[in-house]
N, CA and C atoms as a LAMMPS dump frame, in Angstrom:
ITEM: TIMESTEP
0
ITEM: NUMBER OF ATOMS
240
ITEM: BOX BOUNDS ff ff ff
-5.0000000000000000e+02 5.0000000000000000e+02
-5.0000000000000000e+02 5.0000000000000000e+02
-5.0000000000000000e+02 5.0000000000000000e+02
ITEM: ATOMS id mol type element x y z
1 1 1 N 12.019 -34.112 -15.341
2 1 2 C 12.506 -33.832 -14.008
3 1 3 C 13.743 -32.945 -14.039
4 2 1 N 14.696 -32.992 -14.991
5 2 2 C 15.816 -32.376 -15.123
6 2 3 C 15.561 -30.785 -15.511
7 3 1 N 14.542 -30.747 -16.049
8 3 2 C 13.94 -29.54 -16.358
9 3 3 C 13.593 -28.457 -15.686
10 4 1 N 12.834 -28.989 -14.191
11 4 2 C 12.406 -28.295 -13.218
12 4 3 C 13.19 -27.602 -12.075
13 5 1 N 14.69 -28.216 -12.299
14 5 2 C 16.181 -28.136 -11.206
15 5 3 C 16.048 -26.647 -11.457
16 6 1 N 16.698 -26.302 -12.597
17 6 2 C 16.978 -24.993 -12.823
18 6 3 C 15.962 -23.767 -12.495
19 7 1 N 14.605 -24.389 -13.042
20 7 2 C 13.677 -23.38 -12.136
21 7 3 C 14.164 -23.032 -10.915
22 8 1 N 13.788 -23.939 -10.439
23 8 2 C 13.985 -24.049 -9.118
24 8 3 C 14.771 -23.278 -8.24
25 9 1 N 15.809 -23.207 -8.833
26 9 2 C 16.709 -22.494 -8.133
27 9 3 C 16.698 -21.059 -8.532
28 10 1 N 16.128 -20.97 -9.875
29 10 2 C 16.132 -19.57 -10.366
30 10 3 C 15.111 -18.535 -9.144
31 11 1 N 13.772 -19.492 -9.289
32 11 2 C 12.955 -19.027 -8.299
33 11 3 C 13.481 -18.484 -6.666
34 12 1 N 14.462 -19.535 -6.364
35 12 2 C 14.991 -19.593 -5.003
36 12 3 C 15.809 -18.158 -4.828
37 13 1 N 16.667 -18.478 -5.959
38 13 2 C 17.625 -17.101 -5.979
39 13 3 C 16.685 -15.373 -6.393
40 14 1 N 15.661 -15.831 -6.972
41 14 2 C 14.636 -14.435 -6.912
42 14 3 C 14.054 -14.054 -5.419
43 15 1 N 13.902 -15.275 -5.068
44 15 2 C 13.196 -14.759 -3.406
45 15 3 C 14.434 -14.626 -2.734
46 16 1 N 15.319 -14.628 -2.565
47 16 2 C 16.271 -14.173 -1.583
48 16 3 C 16.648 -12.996 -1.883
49 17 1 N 16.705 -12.568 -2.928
50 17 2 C 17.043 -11.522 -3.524
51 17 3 C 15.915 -10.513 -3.024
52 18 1 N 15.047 -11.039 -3.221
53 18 2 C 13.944 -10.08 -2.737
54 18 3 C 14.029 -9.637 -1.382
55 19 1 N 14.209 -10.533 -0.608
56 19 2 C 14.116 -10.486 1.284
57 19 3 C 15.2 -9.865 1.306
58 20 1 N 16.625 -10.008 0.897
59 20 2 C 17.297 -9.045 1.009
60 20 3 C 17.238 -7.431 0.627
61 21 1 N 16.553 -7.531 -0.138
62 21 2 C 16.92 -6.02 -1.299
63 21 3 C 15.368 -4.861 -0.203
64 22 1 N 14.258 -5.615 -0.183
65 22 2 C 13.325 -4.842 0.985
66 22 3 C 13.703 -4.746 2.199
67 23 1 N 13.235 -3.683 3.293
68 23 2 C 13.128 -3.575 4.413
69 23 3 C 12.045 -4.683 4.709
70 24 1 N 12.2 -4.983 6.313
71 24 2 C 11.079 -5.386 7.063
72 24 3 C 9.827 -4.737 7.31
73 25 1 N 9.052 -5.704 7.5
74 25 2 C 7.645 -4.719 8.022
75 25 3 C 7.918 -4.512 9.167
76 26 1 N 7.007 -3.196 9.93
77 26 2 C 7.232 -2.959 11.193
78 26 3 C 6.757 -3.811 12.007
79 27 1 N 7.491 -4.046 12.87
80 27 2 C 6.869 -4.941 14.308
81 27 3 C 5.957 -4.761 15.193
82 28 1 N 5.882 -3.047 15.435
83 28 2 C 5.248 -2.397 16.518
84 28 3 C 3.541 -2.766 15.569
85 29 1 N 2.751 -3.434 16.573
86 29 2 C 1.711 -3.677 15.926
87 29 3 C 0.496 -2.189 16.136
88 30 1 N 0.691 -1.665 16.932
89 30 2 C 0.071 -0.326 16.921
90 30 3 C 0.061 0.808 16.516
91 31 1 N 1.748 0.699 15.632
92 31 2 C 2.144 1.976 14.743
93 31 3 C 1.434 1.546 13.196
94 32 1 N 0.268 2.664 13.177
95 32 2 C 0.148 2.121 11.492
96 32 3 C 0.638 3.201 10.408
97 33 1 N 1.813 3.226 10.537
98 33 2 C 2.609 4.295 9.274
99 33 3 C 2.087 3.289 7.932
100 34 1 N 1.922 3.743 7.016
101 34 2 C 1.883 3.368 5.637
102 34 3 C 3.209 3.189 4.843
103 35 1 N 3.761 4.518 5.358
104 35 2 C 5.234 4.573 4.244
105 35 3 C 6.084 3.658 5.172
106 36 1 N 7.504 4.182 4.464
107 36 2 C 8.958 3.6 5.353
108 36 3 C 9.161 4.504 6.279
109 37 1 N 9.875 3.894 7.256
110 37 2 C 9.667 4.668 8.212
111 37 3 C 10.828 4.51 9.172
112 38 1 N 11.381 5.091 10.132
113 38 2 C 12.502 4.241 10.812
114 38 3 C 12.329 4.449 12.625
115 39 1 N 12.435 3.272 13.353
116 39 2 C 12.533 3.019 14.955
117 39 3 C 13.529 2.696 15.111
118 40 1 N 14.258 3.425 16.308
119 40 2 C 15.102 3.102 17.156
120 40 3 C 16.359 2.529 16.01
121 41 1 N 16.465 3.784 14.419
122 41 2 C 17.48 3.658 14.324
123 41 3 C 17.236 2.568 12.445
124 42 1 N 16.399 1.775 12.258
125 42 2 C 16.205 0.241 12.045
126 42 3 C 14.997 0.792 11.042
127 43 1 N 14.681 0.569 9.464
128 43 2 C 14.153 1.472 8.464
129 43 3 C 13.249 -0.1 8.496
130 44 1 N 11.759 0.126 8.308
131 44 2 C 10.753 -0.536 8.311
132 44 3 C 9.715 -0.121 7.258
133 45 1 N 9.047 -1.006 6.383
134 45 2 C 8.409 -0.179 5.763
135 45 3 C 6.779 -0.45 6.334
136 46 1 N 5.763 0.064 5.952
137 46 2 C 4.431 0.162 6.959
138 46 3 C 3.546 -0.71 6.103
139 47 1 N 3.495 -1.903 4.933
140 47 2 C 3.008 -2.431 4.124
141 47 3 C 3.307 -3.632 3.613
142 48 1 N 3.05 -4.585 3.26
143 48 2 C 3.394 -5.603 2.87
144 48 3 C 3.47 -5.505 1.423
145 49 1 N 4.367 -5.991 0.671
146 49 2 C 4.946 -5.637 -0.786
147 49 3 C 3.685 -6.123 -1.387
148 50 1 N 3.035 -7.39 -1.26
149 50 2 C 1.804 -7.499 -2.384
150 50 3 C 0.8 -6.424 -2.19
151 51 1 N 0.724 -5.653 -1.681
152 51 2 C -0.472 -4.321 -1.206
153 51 3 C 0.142 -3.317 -2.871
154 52 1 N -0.881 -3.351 -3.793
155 52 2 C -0.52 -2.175 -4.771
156 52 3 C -0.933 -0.786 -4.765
157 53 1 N -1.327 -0.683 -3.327
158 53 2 C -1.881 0.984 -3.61
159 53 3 C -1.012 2.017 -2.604
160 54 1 N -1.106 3.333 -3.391
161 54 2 C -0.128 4.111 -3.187
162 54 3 C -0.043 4.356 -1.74
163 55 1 N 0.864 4.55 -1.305
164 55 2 C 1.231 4.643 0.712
165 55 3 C 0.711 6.281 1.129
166 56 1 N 0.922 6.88 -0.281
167 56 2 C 0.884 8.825 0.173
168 56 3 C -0.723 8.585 -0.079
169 57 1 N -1.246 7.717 -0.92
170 57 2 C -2.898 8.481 -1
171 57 3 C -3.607 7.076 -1.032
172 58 1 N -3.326 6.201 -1.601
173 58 2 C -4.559 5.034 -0.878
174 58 3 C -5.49 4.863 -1.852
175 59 1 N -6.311 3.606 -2.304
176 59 2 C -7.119 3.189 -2.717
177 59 3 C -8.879 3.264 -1.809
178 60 1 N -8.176 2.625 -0.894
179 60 2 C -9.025 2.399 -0.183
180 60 3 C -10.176 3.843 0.523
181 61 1 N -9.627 4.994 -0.277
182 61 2 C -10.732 6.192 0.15
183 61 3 C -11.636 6.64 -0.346
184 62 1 N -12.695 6.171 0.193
185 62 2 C -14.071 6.204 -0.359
186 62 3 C -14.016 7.809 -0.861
187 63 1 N -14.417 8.321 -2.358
188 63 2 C -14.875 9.171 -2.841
189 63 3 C -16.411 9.202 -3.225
190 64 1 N -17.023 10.255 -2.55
191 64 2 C -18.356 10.942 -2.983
192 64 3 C -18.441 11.797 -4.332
193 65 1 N -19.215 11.129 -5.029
194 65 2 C -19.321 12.152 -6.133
195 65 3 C -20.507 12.706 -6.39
196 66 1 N -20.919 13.656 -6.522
197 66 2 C -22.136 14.344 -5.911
198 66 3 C -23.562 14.317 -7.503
199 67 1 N -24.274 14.255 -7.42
200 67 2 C -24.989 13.971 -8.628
201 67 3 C -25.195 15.5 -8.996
202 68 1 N -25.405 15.022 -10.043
203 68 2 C -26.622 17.396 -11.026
204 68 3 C -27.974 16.837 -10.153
205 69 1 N -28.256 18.313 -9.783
206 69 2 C -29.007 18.586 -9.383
207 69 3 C -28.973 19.347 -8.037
208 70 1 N -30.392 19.562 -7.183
209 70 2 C -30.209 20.167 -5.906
210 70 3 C -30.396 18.822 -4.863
211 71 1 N -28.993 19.565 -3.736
212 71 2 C -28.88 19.282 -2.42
213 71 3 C -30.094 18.979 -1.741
214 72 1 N -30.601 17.852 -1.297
215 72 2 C -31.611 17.832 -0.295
216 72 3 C -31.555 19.097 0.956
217 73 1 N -30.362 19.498 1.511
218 73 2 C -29.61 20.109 2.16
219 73 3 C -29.521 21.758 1.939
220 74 1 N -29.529 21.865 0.535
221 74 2 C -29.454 23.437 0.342
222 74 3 C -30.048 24.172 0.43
223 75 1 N -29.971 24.672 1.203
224 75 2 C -31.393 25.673 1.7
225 75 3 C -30.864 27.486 0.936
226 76 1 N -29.82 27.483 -0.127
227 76 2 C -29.641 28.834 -1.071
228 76 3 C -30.786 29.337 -1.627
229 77 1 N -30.721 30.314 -1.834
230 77 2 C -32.041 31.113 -2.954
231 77 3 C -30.621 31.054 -4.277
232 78 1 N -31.323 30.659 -4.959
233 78 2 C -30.832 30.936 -6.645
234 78 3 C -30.845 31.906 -7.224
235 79 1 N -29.353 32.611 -8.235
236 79 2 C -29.041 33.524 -8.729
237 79 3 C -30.291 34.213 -9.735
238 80 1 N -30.317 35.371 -9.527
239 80 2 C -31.685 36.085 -10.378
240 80 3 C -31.081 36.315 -11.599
């Protein structure tokens, strides 16, 4: 039991540290900025800290990668 005190507090003093040292998320529930950003003055950032993907480009964007071969679509004549 004496063991777990010191955690304890170590933990405590990491999360405060944390809430202090970040901005807030934004409030405005209809602004969806990604980055930091600032209203009326008051620096907000657009993400919640456990989110790991980048704010400028995103995980979440579906990339097409196109196979060899021809386009169902291409209606070119091919180089002679």
């Amino acid at each position: 039991m004496t063991l777990r005190y010191p955690f304890s507090r170590l933990y405590l003093l990491l999360l405060v540290l944390l809430l202090a040292a970040g901005c807030r998320t934004c409030p405005i529930a209809s602004c969806h900025t990604r980055k930091v950003h600032m209203h009326d003055g008051a620096k907000y950032r657009g993400q919640p800290l456990w989110k790991k993907q980048n704010p400028a480009i995103g995980e979440k964007i579906k990339w097409h990668r196109q196979t060899t071969g021809k386009r169902k679509a291409d209606k070119s004549k091919p180089l002679k």
